[in-house]
N, C-alpha and C positions, 0 to 999 in steps of 0.2 A: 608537249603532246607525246614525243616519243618513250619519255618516262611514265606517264600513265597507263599508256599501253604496257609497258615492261610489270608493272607493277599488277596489269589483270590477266597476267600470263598463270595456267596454269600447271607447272610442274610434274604434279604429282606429290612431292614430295613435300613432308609438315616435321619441322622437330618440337617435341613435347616434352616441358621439363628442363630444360636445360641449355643453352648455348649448343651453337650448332657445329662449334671449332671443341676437339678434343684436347686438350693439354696434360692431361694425366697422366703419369711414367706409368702407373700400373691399372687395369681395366680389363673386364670379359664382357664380351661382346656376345649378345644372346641371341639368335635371330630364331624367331618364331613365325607360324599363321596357320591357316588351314591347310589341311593336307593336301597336295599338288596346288598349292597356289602361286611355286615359285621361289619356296626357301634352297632350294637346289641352284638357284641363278645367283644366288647373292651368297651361298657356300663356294659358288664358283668364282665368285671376282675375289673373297675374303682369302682363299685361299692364294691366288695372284698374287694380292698384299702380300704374301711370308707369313698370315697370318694361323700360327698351329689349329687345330681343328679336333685335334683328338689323337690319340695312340695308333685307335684304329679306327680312321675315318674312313668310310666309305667311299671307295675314288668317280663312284658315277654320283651321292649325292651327298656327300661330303658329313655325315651323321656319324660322331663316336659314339660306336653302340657301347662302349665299356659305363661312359659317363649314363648315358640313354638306361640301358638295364639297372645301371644301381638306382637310378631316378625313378623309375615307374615299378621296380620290384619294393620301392620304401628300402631301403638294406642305406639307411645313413651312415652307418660307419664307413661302407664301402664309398659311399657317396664323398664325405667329408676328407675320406684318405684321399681321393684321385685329383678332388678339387684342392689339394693341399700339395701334391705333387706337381700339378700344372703350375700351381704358382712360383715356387721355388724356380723351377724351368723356363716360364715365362713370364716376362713383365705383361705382354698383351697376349692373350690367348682368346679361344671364340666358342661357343657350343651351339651346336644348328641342331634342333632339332620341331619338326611341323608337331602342333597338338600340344606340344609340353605346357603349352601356357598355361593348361587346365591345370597340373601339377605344380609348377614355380611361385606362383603367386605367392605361398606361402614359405619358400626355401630361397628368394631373393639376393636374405642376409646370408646365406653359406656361399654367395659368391665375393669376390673382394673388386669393387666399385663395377657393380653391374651396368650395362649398357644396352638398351634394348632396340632389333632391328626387328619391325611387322612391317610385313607384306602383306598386301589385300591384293584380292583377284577377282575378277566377273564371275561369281556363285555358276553361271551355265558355262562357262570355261572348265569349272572344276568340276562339273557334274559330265561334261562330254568324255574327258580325259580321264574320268571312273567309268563310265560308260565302255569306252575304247579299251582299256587296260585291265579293268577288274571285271566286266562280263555283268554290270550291273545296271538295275533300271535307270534311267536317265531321272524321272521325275521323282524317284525316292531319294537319288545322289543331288539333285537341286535342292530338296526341302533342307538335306541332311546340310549341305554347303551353306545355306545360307542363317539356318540354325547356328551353327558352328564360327560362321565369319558373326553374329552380334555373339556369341560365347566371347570373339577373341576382342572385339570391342568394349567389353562388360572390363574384362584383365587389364587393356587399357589404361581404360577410368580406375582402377584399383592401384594400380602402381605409383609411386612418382619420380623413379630415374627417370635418366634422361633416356627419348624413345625415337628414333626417326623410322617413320611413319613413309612406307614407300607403297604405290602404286604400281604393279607390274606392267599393266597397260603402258602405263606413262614409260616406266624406264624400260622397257623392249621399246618404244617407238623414239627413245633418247637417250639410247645408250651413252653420248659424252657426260650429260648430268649425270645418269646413274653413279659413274667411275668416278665425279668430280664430288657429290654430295656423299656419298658413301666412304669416301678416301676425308672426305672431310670430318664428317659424324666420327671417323676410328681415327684421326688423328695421323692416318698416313700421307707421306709429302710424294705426290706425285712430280715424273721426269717424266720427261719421253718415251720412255722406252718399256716403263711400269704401265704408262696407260696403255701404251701400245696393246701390253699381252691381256689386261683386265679387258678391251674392248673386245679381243678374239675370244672373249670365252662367254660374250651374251649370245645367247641366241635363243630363239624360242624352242623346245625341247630338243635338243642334242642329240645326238644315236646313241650315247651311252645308255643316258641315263632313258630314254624310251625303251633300253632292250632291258636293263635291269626291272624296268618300273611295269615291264608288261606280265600280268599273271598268264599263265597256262592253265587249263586242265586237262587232264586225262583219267579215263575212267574208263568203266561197262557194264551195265545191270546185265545181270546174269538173268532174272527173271525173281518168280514167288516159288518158293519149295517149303512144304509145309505150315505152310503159312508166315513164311520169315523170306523177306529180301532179300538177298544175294547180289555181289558184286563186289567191284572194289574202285576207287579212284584217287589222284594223288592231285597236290595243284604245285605249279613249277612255276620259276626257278628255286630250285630245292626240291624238297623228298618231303613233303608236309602232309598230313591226313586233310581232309573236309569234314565238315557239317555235310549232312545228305537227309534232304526229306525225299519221303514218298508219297505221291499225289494220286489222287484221283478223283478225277472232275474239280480240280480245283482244290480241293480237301485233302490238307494232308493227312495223310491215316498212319504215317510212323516217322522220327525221324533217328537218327544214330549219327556217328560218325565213322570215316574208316580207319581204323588205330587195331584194326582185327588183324592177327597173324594169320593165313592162309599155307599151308604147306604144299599143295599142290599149284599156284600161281607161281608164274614167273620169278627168281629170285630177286630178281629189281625192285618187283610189286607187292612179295609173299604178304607185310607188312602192311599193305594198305587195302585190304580187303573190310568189309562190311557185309553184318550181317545183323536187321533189321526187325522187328515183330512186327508185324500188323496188328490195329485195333480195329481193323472189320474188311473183309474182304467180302463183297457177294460173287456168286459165279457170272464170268464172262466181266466184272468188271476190268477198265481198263485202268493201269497204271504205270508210273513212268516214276522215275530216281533223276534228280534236279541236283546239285550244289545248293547249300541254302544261300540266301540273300545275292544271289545270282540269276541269269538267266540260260546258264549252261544244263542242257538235259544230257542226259550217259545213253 
């Protein structure tokens, strides 16, 4: 009895393709999913393992952007040298990065024995924590989430290395599996004192990586002069321009971005000013300058 029950336990966890014990001296470890679904938790225990991550991984969500840029700019040569460089350096190395799926599917073979980690997440999980961080509607970031989680399902079914297949529900509510199937799938031999530090580093969003992953903005519509919008606004962390529509009743009637020098604005901002055309303005209309695909007004 007590084995049946063991046997309709659900985990979370599914490995596809392959044995679930690593033996391979040499392997890259891929972890992918939807964006905020959690590849930041399983960058966090990979990098526990000793496992390298990139030149320059990001220390709140562990993403080499060096790898990341050659890969989404298409620049294979860059791509082909860095992955050739990791190798030489490491017998196991790792590349975390959310979305890439869409990109890899067909650049699998430029890695030497690839190993696939997907994360799935509850689509309204990942639509709140866009909601929270990026200033975005809730039920466009649901559709967009759950579009995007059968995209990463479709990649799935496309590949056939070996793939463990994690539930973040499951592993934030068991963290020991987590460390133990995860250390297994990479072929890492856990001690005491290995699990000990991979356990302190689950946790459901961290401070770090919440203050990295929170957008900002700042901005301020100046008003309509001459029939052209005015203003400027920037989105942070960083000095980055915006999308910026201009609405009224709904209808947006111009959109730009702010990438305009301004000589009279503050030197901080001189650079992120906007200046906009209208395609209809009646008198006494009202209108207001939004960020696009946001709910932030200036």
């Amino acid at each position: 009895m007590r084995g049946e029950e063991s046997n309709l336990k659900n985990d979370g966890f599914t490995v596809l393709n392959g044995s679930q014990s690593h033996s391979d001296e040499y392997a890259t470890l891929i972890c992918v999913g939807v964006a905020r679904s959690g590849t930041s938790l399983i960058g966090a225990v990979l990098r526990q393992f000793g496992i390298f991550l990139g030149e320059k991984a990001d220390p709140a969500v562990f993403e080499d952007t060096v790898l990341s840029n050659a890969l989404e700019a298409g620049d294979w040569v860059r791509f082909d040298q860095i992955i050739e460089n990791y190798n030489k350096e490491h017998k196991v190395w790792g590349f975390k990065r959310p979305e890439a799926f869409g990109l890899l599917a067909q650049k699998l073979n430029k890695f030497r024995n690839p190993r696939l980690i997907v994360i799935l997440r509850d689509p309204a999980s990942i639509a709140k924590r866009n909601e929270i961080s990026m200033h975005t509607d809730f039920l466009e970031q649901l559709k967009r989430a759950a579009e995007r989680t059968l995209d990463l399902v479709h990649f799935v079914e496309s590949i056939e290395v070996p793939i463990l297949v994690i539930s973040y529900e499951k592993a934030l509510s068991d963290p020991d599996c987590l460390v133990e199937k995860l250390a297994k799938f990479c072929g890492i031999k856990l001690d005491e004192g290995l699990r000990t530090e991979a356990l302190a580093v689950i946790e459901n969003g961290p401070e770090l990586y919440l203050q990295s992953s929170r957008v900002r903005y700042e901005g301020q519509f100046f008003g309509v002069i001459d029939g052209v919008a005015q203003g400027w606004a920037r989105r942070l962390p960083g000095d980055f321009a915006c999308s910026i529509e201009i609405r009224s009743g709904g209808e947006i009637i111009g959109a730009g971005t702010s990438s305009h020098f301004k000589v009279d604005l503050p030197e901080e901002i001189r650079a992120r000013a906007f200046s906009i055309p209208l395609e209809k303005l009646g008198d006494g209309t009202e209108i207001e300058a939004r960020i696009s695909g946001t709910t932030v007004k200036l």
